[in-house]
PDB file with one MODEL, atoms N, CA, C and O in Angstrom:
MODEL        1
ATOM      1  N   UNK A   1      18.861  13.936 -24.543  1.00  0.00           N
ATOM      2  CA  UNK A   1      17.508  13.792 -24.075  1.00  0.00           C
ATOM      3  C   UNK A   1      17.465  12.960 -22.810  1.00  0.00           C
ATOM      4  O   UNK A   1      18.314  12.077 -22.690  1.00  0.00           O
ATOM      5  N   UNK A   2      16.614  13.135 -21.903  1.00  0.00           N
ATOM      6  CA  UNK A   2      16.445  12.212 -20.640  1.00  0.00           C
ATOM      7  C   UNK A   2      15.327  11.512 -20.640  1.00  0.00           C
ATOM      8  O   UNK A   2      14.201  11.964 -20.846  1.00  0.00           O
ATOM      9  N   UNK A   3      15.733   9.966 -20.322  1.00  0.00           N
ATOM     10  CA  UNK A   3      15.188   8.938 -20.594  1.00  0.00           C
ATOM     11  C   UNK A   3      13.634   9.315 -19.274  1.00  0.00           C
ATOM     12  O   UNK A   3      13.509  10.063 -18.305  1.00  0.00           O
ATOM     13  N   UNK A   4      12.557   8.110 -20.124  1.00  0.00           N
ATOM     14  CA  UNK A   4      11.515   8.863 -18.870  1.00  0.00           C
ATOM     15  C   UNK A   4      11.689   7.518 -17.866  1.00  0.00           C
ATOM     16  O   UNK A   4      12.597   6.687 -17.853  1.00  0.00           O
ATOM     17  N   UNK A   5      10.584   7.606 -17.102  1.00  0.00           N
ATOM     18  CA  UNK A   5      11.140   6.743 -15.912  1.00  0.00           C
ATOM     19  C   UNK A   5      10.121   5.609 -16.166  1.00  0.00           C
ATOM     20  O   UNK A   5      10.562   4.515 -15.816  1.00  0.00           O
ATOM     21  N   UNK A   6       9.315   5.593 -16.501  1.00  0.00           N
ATOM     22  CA  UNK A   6       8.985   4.079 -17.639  1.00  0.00           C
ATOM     23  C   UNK A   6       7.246   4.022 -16.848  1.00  0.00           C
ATOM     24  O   UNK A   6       6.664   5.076 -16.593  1.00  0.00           O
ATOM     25  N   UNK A   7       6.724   2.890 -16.599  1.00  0.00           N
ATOM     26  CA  UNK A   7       5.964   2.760 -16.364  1.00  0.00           C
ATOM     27  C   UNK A   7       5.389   2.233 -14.701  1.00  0.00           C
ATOM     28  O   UNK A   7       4.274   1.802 -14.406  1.00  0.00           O
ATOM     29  N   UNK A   8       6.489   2.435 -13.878  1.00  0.00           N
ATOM     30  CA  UNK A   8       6.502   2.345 -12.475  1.00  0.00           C
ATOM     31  C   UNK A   8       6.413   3.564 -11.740  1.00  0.00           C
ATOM     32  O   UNK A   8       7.112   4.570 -11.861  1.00  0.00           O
ATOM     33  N   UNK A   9       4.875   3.210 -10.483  1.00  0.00           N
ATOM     34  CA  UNK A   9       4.887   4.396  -9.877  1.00  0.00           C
ATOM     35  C   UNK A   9       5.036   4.042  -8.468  1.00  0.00           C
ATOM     36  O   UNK A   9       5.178   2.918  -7.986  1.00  0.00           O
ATOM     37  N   UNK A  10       4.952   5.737  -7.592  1.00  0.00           N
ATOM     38  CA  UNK A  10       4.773   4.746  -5.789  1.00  0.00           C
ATOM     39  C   UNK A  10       3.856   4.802  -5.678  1.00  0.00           C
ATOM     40  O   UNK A  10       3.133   5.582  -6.298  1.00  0.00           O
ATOM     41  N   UNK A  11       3.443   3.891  -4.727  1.00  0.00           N
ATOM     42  CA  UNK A  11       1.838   3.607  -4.086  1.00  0.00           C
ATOM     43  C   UNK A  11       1.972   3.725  -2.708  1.00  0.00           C
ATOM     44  O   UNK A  11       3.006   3.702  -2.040  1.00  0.00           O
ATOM     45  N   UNK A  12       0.665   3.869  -2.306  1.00  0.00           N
ATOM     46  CA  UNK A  12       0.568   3.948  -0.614  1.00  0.00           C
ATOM     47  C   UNK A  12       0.067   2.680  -0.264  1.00  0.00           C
ATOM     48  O   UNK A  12      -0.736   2.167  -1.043  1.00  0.00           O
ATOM     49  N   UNK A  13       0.477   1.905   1.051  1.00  0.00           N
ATOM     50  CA  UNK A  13      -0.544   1.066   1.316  1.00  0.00           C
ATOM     51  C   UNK A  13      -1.359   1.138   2.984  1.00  0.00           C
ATOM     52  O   UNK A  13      -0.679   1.044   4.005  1.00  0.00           O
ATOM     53  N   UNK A  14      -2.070   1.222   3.003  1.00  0.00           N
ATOM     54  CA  UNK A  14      -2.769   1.283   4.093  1.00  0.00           C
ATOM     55  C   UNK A  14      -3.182  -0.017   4.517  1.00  0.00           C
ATOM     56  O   UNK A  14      -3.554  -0.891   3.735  1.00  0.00           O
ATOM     57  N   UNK A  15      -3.101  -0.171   6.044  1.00  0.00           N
ATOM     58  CA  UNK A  15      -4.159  -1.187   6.834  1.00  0.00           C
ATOM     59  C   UNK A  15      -5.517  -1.433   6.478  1.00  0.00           C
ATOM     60  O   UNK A  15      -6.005  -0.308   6.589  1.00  0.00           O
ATOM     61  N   UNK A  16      -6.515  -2.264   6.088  1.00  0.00           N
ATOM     62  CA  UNK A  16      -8.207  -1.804   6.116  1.00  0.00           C
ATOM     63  C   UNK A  16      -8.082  -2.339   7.312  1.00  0.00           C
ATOM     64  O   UNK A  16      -8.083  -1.265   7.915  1.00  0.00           O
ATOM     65  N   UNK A  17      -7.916  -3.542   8.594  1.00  0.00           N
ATOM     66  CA  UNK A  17      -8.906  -3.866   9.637  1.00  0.00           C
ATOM     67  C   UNK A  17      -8.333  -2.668  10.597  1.00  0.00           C
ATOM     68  O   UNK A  17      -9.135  -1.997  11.247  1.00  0.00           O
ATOM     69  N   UNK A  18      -6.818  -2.397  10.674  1.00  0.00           N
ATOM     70  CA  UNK A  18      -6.745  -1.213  11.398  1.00  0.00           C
ATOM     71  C   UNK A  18      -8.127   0.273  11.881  1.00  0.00           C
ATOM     72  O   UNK A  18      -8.652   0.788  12.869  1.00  0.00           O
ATOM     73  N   UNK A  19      -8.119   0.364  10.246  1.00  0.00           N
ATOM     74  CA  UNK A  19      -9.177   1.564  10.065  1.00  0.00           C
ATOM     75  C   UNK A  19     -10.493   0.913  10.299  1.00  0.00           C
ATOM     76  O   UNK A  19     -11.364   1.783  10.284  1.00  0.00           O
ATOM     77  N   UNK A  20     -11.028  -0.376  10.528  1.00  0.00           N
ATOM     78  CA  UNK A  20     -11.981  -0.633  10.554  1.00  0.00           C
ATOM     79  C   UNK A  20     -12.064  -0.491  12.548  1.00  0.00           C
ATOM     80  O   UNK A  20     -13.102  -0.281  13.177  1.00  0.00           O
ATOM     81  N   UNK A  21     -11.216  -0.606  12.917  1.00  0.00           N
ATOM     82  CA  UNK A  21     -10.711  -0.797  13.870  1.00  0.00           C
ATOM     83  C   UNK A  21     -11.126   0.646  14.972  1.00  0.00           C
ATOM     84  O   UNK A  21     -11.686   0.378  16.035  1.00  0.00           O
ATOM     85  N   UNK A  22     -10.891   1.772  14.717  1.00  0.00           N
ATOM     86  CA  UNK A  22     -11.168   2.726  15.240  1.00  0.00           C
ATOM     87  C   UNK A  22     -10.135   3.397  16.205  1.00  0.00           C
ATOM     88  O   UNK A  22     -10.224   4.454  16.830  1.00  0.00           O
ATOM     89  N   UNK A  23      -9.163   2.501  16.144  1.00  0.00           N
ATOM     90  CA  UNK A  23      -7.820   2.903  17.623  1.00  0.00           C
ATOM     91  C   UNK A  23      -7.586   3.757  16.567  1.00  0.00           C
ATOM     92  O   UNK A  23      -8.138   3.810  15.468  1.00  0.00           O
ATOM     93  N   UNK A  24      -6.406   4.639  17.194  1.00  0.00           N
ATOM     94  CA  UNK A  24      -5.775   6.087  16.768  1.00  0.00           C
ATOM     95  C   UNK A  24      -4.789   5.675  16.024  1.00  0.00           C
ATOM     96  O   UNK A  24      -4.678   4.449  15.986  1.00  0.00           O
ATOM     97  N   UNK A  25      -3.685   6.556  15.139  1.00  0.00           N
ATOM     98  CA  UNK A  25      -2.313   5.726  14.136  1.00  0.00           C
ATOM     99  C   UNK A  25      -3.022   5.272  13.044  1.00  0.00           C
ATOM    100  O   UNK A  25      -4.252   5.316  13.067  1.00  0.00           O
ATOM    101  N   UNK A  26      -2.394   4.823  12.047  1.00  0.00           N
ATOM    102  CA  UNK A  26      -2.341   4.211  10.648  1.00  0.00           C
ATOM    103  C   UNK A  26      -1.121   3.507  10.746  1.00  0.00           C
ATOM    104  O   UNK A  26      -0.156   3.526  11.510  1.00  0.00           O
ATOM    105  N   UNK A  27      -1.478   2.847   9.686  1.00  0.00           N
ATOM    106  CA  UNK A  27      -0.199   1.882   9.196  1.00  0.00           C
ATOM    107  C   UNK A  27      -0.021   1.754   7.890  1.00  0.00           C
ATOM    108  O   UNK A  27      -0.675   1.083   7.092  1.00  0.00           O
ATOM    109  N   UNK A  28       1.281   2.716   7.644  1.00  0.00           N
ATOM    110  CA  UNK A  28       1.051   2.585   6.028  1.00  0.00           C
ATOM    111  C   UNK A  28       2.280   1.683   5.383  1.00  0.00           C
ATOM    112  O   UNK A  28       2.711   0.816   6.143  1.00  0.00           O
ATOM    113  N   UNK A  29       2.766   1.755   4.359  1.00  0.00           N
ATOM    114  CA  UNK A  29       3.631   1.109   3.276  1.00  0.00           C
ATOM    115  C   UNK A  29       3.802   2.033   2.576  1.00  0.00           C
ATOM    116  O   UNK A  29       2.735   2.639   2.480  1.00  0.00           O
ATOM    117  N   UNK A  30       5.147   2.842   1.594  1.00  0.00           N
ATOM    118  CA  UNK A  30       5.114   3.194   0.432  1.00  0.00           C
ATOM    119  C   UNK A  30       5.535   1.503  -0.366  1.00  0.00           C
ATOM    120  O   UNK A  30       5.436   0.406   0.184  1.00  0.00           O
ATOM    121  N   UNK A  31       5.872   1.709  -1.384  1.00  0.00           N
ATOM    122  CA  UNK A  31       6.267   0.495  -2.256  1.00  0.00           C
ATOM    123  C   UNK A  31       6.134   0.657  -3.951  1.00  0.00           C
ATOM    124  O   UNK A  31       6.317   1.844  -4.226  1.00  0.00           O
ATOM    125  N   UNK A  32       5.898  -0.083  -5.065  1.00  0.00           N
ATOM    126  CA  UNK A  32       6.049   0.752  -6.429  1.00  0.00           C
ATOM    127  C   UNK A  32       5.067  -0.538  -6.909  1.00  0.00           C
ATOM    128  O   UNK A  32       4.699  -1.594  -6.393  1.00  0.00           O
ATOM    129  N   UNK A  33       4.913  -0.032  -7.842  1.00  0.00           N
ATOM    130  CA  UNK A  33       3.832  -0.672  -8.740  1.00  0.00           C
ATOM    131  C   UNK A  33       4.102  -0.441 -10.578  1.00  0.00           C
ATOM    132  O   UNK A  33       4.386   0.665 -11.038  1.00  0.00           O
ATOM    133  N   UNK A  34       3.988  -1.368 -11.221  1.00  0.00           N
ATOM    134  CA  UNK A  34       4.100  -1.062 -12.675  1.00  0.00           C
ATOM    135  C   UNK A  34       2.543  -1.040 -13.102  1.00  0.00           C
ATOM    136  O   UNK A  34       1.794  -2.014 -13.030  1.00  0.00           O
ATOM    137  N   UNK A  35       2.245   0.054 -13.488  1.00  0.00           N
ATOM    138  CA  UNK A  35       1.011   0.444 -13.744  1.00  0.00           C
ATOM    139  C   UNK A  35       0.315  -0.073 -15.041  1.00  0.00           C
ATOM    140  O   UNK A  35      -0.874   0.011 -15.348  1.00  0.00           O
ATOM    141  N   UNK A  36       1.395  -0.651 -15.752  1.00  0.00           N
ATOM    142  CA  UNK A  36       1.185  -1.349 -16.957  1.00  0.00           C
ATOM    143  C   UNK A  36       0.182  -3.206 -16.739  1.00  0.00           C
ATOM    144  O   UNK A  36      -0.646  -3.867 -17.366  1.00  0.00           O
ATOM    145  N   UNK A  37       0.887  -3.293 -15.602  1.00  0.00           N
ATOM    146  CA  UNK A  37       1.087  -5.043 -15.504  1.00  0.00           C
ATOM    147  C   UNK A  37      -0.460  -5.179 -14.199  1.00  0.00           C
ATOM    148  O   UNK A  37      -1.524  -5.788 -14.091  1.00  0.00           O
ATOM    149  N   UNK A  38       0.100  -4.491 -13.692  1.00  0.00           N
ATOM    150  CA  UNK A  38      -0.711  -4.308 -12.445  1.00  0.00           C
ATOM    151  C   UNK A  38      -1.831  -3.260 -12.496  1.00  0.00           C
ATOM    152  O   UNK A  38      -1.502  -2.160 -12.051  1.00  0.00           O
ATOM    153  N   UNK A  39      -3.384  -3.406 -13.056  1.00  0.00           N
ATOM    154  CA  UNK A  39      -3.705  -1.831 -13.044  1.00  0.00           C
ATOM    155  C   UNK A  39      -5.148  -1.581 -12.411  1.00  0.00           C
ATOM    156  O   UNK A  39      -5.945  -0.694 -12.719  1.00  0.00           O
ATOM    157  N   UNK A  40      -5.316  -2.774 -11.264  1.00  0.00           N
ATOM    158  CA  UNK A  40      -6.193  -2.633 -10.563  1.00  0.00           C
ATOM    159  C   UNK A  40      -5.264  -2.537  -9.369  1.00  0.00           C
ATOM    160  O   UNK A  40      -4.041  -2.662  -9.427  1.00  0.00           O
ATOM    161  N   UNK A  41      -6.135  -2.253  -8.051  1.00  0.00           N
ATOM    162  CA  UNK A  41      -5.480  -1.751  -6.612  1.00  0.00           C
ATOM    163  C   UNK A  41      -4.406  -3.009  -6.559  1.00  0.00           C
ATOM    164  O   UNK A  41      -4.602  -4.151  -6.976  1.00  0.00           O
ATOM    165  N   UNK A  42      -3.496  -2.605  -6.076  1.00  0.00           N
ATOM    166  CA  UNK A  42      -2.595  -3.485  -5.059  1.00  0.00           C
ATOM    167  C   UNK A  42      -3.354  -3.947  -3.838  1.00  0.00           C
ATOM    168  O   UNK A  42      -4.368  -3.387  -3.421  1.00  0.00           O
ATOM    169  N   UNK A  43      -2.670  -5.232  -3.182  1.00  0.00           N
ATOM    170  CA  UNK A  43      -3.205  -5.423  -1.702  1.00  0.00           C
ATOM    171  C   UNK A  43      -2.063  -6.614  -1.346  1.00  0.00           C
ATOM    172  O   UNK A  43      -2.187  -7.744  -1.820  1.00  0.00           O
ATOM    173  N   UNK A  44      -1.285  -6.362  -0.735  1.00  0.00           N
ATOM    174  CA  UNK A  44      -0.460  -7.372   0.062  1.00  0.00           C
ATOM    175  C   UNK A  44      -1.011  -7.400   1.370  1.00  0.00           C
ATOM    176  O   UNK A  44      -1.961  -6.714   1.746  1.00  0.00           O
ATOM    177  N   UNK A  45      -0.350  -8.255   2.073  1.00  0.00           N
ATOM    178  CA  UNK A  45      -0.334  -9.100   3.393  1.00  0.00           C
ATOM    179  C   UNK A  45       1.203  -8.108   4.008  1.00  0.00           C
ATOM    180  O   UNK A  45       2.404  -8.355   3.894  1.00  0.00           O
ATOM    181  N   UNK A  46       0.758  -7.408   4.402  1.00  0.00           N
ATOM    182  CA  UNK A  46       2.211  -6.788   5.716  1.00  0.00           C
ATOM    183  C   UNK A  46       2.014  -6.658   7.230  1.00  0.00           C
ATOM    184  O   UNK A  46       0.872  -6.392   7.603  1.00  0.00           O
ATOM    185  N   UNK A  47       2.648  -6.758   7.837  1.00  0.00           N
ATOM    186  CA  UNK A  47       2.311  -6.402   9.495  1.00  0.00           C
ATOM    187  C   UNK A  47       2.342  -5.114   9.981  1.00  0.00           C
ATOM    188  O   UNK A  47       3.156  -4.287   9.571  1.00  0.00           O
ATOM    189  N   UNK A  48       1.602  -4.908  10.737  1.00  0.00           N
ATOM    190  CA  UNK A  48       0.859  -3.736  11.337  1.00  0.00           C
ATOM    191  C   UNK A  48       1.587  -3.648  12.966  1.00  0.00           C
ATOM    192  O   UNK A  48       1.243  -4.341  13.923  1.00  0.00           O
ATOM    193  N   UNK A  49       2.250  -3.007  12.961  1.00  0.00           N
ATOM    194  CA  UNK A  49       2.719  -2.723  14.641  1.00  0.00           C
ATOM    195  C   UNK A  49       1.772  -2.515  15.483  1.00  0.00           C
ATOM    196  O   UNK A  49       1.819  -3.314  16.419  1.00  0.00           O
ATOM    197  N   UNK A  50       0.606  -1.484  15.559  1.00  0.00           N
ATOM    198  CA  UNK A  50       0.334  -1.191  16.130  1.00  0.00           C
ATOM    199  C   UNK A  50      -1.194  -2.481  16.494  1.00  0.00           C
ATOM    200  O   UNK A  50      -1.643  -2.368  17.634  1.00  0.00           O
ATOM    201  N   UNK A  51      -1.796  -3.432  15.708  1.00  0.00           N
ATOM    202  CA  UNK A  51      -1.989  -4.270  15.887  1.00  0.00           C
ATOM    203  C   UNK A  51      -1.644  -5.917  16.462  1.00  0.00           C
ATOM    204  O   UNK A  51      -2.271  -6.850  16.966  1.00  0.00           O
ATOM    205  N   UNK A  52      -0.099  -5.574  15.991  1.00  0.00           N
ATOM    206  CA  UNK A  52       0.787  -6.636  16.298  1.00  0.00           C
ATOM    207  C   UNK A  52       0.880  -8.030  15.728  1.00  0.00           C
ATOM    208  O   UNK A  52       1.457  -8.964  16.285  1.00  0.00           O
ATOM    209  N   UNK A  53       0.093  -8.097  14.256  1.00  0.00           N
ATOM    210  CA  UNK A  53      -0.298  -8.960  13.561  1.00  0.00           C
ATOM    211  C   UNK A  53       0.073  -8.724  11.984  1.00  0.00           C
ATOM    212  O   UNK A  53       0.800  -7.802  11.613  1.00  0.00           O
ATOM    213  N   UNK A  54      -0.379  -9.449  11.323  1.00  0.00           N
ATOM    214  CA  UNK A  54       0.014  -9.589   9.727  1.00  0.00           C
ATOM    215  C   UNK A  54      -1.689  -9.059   9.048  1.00  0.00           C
ATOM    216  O   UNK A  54      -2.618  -9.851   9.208  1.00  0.00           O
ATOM    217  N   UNK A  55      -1.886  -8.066   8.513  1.00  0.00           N
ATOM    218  CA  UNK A  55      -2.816  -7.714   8.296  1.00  0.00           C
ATOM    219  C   UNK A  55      -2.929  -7.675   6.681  1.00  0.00           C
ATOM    220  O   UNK A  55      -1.857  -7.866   6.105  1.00  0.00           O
ATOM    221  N   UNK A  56      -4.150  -7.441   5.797  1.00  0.00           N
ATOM    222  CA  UNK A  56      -4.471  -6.815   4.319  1.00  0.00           C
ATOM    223  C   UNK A  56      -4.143  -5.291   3.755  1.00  0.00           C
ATOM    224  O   UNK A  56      -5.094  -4.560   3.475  1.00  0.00           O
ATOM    225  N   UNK A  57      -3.123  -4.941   3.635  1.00  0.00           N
ATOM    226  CA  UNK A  57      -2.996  -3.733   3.146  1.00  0.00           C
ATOM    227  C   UNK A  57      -3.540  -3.173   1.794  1.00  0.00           C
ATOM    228  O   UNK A  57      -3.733  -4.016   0.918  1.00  0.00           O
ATOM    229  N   UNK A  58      -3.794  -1.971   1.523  1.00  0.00           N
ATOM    230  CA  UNK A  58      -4.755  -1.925   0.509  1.00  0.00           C
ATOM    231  C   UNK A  58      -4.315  -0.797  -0.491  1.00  0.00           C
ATOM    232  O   UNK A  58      -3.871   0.069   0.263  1.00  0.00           O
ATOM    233  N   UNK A  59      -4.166  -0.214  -2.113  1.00  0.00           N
ATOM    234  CA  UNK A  59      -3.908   0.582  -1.746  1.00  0.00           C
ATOM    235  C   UNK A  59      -4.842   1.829  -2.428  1.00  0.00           C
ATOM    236  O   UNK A  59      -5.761   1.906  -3.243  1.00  0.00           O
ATOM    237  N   UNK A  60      -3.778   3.060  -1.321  1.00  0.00           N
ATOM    238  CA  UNK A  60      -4.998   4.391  -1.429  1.00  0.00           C
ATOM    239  C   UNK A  60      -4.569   5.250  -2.695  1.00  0.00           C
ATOM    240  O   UNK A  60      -3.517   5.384  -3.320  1.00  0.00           O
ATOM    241  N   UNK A  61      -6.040   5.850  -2.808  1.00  0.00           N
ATOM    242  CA  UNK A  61      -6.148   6.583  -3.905  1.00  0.00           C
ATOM    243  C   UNK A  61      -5.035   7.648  -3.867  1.00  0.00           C
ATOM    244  O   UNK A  61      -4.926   8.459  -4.787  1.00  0.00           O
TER     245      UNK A  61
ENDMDL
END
């Protein structure tokens, strides 16, 4: 039998001030999440190139 892969999934993370932002590009993140532990949105702190700063990433549906 093959074991299942448990309770970790990937997530997307997106910029919000980027998109609030209106310039062209996104800035995303994949990354994983245990859906068990964690089961409201994610949101880290990552940097955004195209801003050039440390921004709120959020994540998408």
């Amino acid at each position: 039998m093959a074991k299942s892969k448990g309770n970790r999934i990937q997530v997307i993370l997106e910029c919000t001030e980027h998109k609030a932002s209106g310039l062209p590009g996104t800035s995303r993140y994949h990354t994983q999440k245990n859906k068990k532990n964690t089961t409201g949105r994610l949101e880290l702190k990552k940097y955004n190139p195209i801003l050039k700063k440390m921004t709120i990433h959020r994540e998408t549906k």
